[in-house]
C-alpha positions as CSV (number, residue, x, y, z in Angstrom):
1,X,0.0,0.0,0.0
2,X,0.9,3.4,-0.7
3,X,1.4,5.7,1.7
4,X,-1.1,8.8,1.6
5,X,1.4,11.6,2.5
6,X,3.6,14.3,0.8
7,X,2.5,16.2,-2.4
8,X,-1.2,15.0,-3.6
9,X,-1.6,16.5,-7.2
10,X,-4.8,17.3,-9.1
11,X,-5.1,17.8,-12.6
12,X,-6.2,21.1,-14.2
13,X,-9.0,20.9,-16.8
14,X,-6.6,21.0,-19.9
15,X,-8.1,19.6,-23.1
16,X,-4.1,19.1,-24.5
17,X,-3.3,15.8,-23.5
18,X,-0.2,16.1,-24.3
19,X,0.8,19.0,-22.3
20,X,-0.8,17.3,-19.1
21,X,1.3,14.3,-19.3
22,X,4.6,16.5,-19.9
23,X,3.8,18.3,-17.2
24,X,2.6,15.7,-14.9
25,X,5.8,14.0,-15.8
26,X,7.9,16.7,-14.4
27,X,5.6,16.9,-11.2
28,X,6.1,13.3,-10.6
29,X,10.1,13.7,-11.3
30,X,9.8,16.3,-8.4
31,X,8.3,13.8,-5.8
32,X,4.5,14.0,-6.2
33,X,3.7,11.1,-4.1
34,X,0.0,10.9,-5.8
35,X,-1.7,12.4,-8.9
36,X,-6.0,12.9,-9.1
37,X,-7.6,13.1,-12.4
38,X,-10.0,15.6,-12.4
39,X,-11.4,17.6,-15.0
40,X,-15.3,18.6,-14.7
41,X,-15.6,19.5,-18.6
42,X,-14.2,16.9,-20.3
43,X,-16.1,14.5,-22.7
44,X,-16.0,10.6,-21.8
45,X,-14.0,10.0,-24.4
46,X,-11.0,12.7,-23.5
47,X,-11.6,11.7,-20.2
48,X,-10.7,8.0,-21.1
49,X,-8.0,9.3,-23.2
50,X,-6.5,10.9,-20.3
51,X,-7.4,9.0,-17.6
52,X,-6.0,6.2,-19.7
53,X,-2.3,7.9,-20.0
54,X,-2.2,9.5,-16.9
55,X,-2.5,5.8,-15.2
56,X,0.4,4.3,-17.8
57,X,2.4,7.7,-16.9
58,X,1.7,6.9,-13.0
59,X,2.5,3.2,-13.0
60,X,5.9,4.0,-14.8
61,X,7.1,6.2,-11.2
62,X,5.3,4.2,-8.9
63,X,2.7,6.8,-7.8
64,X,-1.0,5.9,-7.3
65,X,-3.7,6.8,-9.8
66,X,-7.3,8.4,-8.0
67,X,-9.7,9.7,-10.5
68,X,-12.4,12.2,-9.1
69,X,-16.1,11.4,-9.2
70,X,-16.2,8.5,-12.3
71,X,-16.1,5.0,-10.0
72,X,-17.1,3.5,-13.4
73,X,-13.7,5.1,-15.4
74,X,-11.8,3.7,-11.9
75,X,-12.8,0.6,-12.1
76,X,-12.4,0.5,-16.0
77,X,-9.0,1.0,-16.2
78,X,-7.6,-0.6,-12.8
79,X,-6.7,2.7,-11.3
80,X,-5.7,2.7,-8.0
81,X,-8.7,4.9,-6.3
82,X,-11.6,6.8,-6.6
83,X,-12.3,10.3,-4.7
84,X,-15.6,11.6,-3.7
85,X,-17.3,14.9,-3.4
86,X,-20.3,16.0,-1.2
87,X,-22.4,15.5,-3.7
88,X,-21.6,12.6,-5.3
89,X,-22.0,8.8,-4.2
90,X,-21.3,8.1,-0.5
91,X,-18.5,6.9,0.8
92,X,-20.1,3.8,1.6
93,X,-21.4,2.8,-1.8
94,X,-18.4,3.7,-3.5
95,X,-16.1,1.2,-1.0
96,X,-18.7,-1.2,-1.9
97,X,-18.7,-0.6,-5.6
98,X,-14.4,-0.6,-5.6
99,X,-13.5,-2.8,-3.1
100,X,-11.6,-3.0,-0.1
101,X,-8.2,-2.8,-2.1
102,X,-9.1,0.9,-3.9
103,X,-8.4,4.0,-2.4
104,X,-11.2,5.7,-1.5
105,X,-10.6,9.6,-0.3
106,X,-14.1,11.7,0.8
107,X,-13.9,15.6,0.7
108,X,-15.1,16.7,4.3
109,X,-14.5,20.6,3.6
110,X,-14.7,22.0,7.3
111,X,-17.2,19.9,8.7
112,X,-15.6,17.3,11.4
113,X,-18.9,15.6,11.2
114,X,-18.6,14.4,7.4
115,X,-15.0,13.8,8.8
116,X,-16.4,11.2,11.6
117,X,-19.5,9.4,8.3
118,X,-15.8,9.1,6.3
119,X,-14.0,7.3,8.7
120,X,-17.0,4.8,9.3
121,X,-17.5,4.9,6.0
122,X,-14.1,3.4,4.5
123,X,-12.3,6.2,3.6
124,X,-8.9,6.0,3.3
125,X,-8.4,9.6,3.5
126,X,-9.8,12.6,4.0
127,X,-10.0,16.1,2.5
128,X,-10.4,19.6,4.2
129,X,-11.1,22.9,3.1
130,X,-10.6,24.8,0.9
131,X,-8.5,26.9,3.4
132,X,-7.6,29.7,1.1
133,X,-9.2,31.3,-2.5
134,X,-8.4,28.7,-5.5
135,X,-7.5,30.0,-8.4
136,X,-9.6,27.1,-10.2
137,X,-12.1,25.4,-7.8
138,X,-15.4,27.4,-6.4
139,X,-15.8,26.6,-3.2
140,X,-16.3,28.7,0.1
141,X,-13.0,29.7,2.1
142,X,-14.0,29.0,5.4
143,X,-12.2,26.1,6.8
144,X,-10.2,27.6,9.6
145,X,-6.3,26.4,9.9
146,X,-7.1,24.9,13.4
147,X,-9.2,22.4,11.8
148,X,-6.4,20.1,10.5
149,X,-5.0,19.8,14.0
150,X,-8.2,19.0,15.5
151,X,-9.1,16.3,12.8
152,X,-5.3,14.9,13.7
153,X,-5.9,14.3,16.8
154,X,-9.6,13.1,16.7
155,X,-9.3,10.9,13.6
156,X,-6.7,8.0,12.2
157,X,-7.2,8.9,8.9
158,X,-4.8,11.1,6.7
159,X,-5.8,14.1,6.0
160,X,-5.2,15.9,2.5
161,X,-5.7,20.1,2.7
162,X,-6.7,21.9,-0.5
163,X,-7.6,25.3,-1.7
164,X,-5.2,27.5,-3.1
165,X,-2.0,25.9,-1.7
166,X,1.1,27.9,-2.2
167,X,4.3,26.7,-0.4
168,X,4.1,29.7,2.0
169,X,0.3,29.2,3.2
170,X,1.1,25.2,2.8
171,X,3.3,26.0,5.7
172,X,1.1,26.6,8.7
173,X,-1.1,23.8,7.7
174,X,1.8,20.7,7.4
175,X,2.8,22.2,10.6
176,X,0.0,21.7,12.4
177,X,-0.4,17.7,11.1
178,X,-1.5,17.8,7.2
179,X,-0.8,14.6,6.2
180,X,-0.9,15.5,2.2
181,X,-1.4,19.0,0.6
182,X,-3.4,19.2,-2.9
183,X,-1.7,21.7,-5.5
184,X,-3.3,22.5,-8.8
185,X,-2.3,26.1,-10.2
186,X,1.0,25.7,-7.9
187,X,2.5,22.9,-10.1
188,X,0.4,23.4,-13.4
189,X,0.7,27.0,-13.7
190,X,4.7,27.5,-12.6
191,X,7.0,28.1,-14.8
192,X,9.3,25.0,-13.7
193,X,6.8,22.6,-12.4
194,X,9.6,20.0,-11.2
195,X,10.8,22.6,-9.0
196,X,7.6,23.3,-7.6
197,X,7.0,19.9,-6.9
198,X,10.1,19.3,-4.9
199,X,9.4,22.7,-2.7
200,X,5.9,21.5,-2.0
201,X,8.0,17.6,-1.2
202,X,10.5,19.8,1.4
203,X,8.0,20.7,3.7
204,X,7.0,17.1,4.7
205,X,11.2,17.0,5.3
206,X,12.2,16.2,8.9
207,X,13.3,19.2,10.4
């Protein structure tokens, strides 16, 4: 098994397959320790397309494979987990649908008691926030930094943070027990994504 800690990656919604492998790629090269495919526009057949080379691309470093939302695409391909939304399938039923074996992460945004169904659930992890304003998901910024130390001590699960994750606001939140930190625009968007990935990587670095 895996483990679910260190740089959690999640695709952008790029039509240009091409450029999201390269640039997953150098992500990966840079210690991405898991990748999420996630784009909310695609048509089933891109998304296959990608979904398909993104899990080739992934076996080839080692790195687990979780596709947002589609359980079907998941189990389709063999990918190595499935994430779910608020409001998509439960937790529950998906660990049912996938198996035991599957990775199955739940956002919980700020709400520890979505974090408690998730662990009862099956999750394998959990995600909280968004703790700052994304650049490419909507969502409301009110997850307060606190939250991922109370969820660490409360719950076994790792926790993954997202919203607008920079390495500087990152900080604060690895520091108070963030098991994982999502980065979309941070990696995607930089103009040497290989070097962002490895400064996201050197937080999780024993002091």
């Amino acid at each position: 098994m895996h483990a679910l800690a260190g740089l959690y990656l999640v695709t952008p919604n790029w039509d240009d397959t091409d450029k999201l492998i390269k640039v997953t790629e150098q992500a990966l090269l840079g210690g991405a320790s898991l990748v999420q495919y996630r784009h909310k526009f695609a048509t089933p057949a891109l998304r296959l397309q990608q979904a398909r080379r993104l899990l080739e691309l992934c076996r080839s470093h080692n790195t687990p494979l979780i596709i947002n939302d589609h359980w079907d695409l998941c189990m389709e391909l063999g990918a190595d987990g499935i994430h779910v939304g608020g409001t998509d399938m439960t937790v529950a039923k998906v660990r049912a649908i996938v198996g035991k074996d599957k990775i199955v992460g739940a956002s919980c945004y700020g709400d520890l008691s979505l974090v408690r169904a998730a662990q009862r659930a099956g999750a394998s992890y959990i995600a909280l926030g968004g703790f700052y304003p994304s650049a490419v998901k909507e969502y409301p910024v009110t997850t307060p930094l606190d939250m991922v130390a109370r969820v660490s001590t409360e719950i076994s699960l790792p926790n993954v943070v997202i919203g607008g994750m920079t390495i500087q606001n990152a900080q604060p939140l690895v520091e108070r027990g963030a098991n994982m930190v999502a980065a979309i625009s941070s990696i995607y968007l930089a103009p040497y994504p290989r070097t962002a990935a490895e400064n996201f990587v050197r937080l999780f670095a024993p002091s």
